[in-house]
C-alpha positions in Angstrom: 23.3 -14.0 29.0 22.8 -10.8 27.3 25.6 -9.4 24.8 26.4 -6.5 27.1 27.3 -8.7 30.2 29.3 -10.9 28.0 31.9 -8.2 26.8 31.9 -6.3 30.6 35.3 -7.3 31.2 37.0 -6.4 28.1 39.1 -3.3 28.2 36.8 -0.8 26.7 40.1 1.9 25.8 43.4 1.9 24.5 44.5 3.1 27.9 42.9 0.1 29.7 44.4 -2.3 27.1 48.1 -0.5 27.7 47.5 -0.6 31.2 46.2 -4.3 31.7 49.3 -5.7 29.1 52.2 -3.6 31.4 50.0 -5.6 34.6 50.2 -8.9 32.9 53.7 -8.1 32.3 54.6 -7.4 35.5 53.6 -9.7 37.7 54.2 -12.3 34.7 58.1 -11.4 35.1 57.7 -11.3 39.1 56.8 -15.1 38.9 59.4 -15.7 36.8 62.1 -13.9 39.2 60.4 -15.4 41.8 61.5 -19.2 40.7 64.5 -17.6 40.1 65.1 -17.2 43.4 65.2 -20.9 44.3 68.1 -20.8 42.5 70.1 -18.0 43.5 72.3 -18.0 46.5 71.7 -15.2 49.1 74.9 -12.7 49.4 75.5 -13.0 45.7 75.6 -10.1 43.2 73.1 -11.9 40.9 70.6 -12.4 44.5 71.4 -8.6 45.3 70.1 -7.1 41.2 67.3 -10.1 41.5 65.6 -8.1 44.7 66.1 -4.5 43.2 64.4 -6.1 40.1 61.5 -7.9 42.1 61.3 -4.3 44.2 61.0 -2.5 40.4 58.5 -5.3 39.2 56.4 -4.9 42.0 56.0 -1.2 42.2 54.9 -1.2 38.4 52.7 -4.0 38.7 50.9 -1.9 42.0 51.0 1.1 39.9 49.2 -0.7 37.2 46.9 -2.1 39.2 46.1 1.7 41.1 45.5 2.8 37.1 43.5 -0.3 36.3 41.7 -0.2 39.2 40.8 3.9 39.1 40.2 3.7 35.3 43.1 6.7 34.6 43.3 7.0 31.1 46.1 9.2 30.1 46.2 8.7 26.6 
């Protein structure tokens, strides 16, 4: 394998690597909240801010992936 295949999927700007750590991030936390739920009892309060957290979490992690994914780099 050549060197420049091997290093194709490393973020090549500080905008990719800001982007691809708030990604991780996100859906890392979604998982988490996500086990969560098997925990939670539906009606509660703590149910109720677990789904406007998991509706936050998933928006940012689509966003991310829509920067990721269109190489934006804003910085």
């Amino acid at each position: 394998m050549s060197r420049s295949t091997s290093h194709a999927r490393q973020p090549s700007s500080y905008s990719q690597q800001l982007w691809l750590w708030m990604f991780t991030l996100s859906v890392g936390f979604l998982l988490l909240l996500g086990w969560s739920f098997l925990y939670l009892e539906p009606g509660t309060a703590s149910y109720v801010i677990g789904q406007v957290s998991a509706a936050v979490l998933a928006v940012t992690a689509v966003g991310t992936g829509i920067a990721l994914y269109s190489d934006w780099e804003p910085f």
